[in-house]
C-alpha positions as CSV (number, residue, x, y, z in Angstrom):
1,X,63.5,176.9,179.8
2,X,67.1,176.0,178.9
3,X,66.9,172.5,181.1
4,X,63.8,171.5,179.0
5,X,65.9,172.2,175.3
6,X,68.6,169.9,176.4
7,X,66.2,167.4,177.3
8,X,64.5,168.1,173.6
9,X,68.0,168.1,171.8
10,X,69.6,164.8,173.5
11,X,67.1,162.2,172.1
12,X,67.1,164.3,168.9
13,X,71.2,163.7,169.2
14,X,70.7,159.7,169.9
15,X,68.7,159.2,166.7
16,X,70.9,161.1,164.5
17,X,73.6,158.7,165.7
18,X,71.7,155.8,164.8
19,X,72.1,153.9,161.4
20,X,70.0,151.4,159.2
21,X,73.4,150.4,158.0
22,X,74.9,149.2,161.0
23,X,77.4,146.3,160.1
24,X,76.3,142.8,160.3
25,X,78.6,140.7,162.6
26,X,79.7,137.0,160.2
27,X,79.1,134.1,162.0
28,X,82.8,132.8,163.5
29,X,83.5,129.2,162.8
30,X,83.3,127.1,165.2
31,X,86.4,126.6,167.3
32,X,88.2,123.6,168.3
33,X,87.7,122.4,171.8
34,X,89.2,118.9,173.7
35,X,87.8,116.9,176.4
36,X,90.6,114.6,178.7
37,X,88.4,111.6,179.7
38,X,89.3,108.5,181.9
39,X,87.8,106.0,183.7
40,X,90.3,105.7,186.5
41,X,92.8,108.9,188.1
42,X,94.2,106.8,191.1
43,X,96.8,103.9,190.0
44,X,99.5,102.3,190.8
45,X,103.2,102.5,190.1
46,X,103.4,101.1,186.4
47,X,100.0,100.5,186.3
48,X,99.1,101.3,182.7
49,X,96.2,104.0,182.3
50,X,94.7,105.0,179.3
51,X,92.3,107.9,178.8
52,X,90.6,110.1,175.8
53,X,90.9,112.8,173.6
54,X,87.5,114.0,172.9
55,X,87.5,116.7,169.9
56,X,84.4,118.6,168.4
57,X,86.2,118.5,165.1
58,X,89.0,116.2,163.7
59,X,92.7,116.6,164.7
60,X,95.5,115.9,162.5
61,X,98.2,116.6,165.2
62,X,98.5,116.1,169.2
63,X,101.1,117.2,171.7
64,X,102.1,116.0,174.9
65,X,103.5,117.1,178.0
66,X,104.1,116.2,181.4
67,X,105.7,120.0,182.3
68,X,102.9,122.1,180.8
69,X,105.0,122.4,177.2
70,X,108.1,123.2,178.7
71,X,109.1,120.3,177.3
72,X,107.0,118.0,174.4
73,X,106.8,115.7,172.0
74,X,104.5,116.5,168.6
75,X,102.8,114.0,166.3
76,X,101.7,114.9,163.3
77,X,99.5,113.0,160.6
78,X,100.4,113.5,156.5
79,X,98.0,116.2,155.3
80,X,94.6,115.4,154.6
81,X,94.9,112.8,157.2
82,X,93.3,113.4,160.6
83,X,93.5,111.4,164.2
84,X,89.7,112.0,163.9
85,X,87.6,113.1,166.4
86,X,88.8,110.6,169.8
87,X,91.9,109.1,170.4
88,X,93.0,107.1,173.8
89,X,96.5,107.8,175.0
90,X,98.4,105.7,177.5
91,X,100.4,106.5,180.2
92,X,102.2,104.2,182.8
93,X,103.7,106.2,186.0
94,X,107.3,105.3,187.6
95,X,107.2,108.2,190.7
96,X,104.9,108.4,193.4
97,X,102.4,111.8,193.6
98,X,100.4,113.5,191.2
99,X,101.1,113.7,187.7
100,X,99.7,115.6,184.9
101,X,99.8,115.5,181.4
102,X,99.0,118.6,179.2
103,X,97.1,117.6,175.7
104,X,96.9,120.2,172.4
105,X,95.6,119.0,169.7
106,X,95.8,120.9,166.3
107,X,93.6,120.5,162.8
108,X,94.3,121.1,159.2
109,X,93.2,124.7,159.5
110,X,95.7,125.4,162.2
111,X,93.2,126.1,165.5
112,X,94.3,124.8,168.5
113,X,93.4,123.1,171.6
114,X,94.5,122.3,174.8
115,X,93.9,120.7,178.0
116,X,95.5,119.0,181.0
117,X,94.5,115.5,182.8
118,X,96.2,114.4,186.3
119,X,96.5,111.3,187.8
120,X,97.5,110.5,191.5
121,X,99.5,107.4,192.0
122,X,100.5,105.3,195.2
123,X,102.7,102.8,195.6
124,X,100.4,99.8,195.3
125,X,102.0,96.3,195.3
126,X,105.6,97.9,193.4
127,X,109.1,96.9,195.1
128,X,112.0,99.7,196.3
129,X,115.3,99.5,195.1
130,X,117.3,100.8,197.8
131,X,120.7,99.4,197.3
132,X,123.3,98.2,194.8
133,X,126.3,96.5,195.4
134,X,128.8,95.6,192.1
135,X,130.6,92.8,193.8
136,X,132.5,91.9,191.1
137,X,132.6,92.4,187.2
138,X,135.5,91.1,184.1
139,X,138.5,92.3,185.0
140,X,137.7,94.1,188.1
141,X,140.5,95.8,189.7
142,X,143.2,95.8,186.4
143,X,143.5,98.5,183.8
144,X,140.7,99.6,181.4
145,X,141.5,102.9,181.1
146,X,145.3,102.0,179.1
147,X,146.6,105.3,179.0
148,X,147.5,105.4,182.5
149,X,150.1,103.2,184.2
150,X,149.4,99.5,185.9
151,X,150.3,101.3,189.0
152,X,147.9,104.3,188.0
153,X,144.8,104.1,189.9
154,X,143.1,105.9,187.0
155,X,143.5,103.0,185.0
156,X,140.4,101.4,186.9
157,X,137.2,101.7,186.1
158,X,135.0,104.8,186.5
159,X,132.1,102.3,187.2
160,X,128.7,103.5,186.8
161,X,125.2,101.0,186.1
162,X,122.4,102.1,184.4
163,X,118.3,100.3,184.3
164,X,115.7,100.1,181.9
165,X,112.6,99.0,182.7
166,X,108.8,98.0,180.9
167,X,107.1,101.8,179.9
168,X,104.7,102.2,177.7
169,X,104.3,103.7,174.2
170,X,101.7,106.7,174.8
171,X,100.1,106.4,171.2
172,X,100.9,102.6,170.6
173,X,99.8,101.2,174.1
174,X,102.8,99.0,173.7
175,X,105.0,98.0,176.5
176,X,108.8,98.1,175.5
177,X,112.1,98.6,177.9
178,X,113.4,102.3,178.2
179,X,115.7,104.1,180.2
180,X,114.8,104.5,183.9
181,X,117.7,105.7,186.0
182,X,121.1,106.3,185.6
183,X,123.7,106.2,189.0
184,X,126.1,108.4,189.6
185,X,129.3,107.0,188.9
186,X,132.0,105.7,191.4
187,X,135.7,107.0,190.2
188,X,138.4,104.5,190.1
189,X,135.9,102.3,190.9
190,X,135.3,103.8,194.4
191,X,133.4,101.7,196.9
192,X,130.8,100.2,194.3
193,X,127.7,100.7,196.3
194,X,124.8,102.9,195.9
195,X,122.5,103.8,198.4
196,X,119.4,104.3,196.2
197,X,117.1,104.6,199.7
198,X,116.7,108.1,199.3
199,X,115.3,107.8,195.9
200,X,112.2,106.9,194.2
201,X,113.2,103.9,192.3
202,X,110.0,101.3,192.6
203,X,108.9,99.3,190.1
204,X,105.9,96.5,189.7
205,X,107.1,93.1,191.2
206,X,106.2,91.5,188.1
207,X,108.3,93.2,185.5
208,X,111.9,92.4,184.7
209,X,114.3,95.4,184.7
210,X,117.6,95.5,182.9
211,X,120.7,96.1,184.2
212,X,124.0,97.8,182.7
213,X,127.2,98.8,183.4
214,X,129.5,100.4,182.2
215,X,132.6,102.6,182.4
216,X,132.5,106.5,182.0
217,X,134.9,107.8,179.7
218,X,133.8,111.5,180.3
219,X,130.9,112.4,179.9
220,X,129.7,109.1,178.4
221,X,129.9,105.3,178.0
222,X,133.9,104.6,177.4
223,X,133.3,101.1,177.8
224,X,130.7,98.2,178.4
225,X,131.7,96.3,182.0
226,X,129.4,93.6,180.6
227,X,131.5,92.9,177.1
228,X,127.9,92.7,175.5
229,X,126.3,91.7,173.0
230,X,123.9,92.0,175.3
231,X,124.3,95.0,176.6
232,X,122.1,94.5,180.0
233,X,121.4,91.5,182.2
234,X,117.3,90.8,182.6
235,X,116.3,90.5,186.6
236,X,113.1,89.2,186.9
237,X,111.2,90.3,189.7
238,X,108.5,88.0,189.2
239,X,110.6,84.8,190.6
240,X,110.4,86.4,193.7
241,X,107.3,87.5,194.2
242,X,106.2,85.2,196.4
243,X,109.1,84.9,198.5
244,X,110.2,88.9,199.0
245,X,113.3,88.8,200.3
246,X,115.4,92.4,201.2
247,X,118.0,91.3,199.2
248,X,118.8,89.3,195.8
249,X,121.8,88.7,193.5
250,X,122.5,88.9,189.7
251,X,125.4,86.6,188.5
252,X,126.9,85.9,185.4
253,X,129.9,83.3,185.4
254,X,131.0,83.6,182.3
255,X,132.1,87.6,183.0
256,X,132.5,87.5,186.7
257,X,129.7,89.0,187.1
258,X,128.4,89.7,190.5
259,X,125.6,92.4,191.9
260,X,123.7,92.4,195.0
261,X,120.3,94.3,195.1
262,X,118.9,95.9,198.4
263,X,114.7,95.5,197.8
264,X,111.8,96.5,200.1
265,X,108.5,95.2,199.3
């Protein structure tokens, strides 16, 4: 008899606990959400990509990242402006592999959204730079640094070059010359040759890269080995295109100027 009371008590229990009142759950608004669309994730060194930011609601701000956020770069439209709801981005790759970029986008009421995209790129048609040899330059081999002696061989040059070459603008879709590398630099002037094999340096054979030098003052640009107005010297890589030699030369009389580069196509 006392199994069969328990069994009488327990639903009794359940409906006591039981409400008409219950509360009703509000609707949520809808969250944001992205989509990374492209028509094409295998390219070519500096072969420009774009692809698609796909929202379900407008955007007024988008970041982007190429080391999931660990670094960024944020823009951000005035308020009560918006991207809408699809924008195309546009990317241009200097390194062989697989690259990603990371996508958040944010709206006026301050949801968020996120996403990454990858592309694999191969070498395609692009040229290596494997070698640079500063033959010569203004005033090679006499003082620029004048706080030391003319017997000093700190007074030479800490020579060191630096290129730029065509990237584009990832919201513009414009192609403009940036920073590419930067060499290490050769104290007192050293040896003047860099053996860039080693390194990923390729570019598209029909761009034309800019070349600097300069002299390191600690830490920085003391002076400009190319006494510029203009800063850099333009190498066209298109003029050769056809004839691909392993090696070609970048002279300037008027400043001694004198540079061998070592190229594999």
């Amino acid at each position: 008899m006392r199994y069969k009371k328990i069994i009488l008590i327990l639903p009794f229990l359940l409906l006591a606990c039981s409400s008409d009142e219950d509360p009703i759950t509000e609707p949520q608004e809808d969250s944001l959400a992205i989509e990374l669309v492209t028509s094409k994730a295998l390219v070519a060194i500096d072969e420009v990509v774009s692809f698609q930011v796909k929202a379900n609601k407008p955007f007024s701000s988008i970041t982007y990242s190429t080391d999931n956020f660990t670094t960024f770069k944020t823009v951000s439209k005035s308020l009560g402006d918006s991207f809408g709801t699809s924008l195309p981005l546009y990317v241009n790759t200097a390194n062989i592999g697989v690259i990603s970029y990371s996508i958040r986008v944010e709206d006026d009421a301050g949801k968020k959204a996120s996403s990454t995209i990858s592309f694999t790129i191969e070498k395609g048609n692009a040229v290596h730079l494997k070698e640079v040899l500063v033959n010569s330059f203004y005033d090679k081999d006499n003082t620029w640094d004048t706080e030391f002696s003319n017997t000093d061989p700190n007074r030479l040059a800490d020579v060191f070059f630096f290129l730029q070459k065509p990237q584009i603008g990832i919201l513009s879709g414009q192609l403009q010359q940036r920073p590419w590398f930067e060499s290490s630099v050769k104290e007192n002037q050293g040896d003047l040759t860099w053996n860039l094999s080693q390194k990923e340096l390729y570019v598209n054979p029909n761009a034309t890269v800019e070349f600097a030098l300069a002299d390191d003052d600690g830490g920085g640009i003391g002076q400009d080995l190319l006494l510029g107005p203009p800063y850099g010297r333009e190498i066209d890589l298109s003029l050769h295109r056809n004839t691909k030699p392993s090696n070609i030369t970048l002279e300037d009389i008027s400043i001694n100027l004198n540079v061998d580069f070592g190229l594999e196509w």
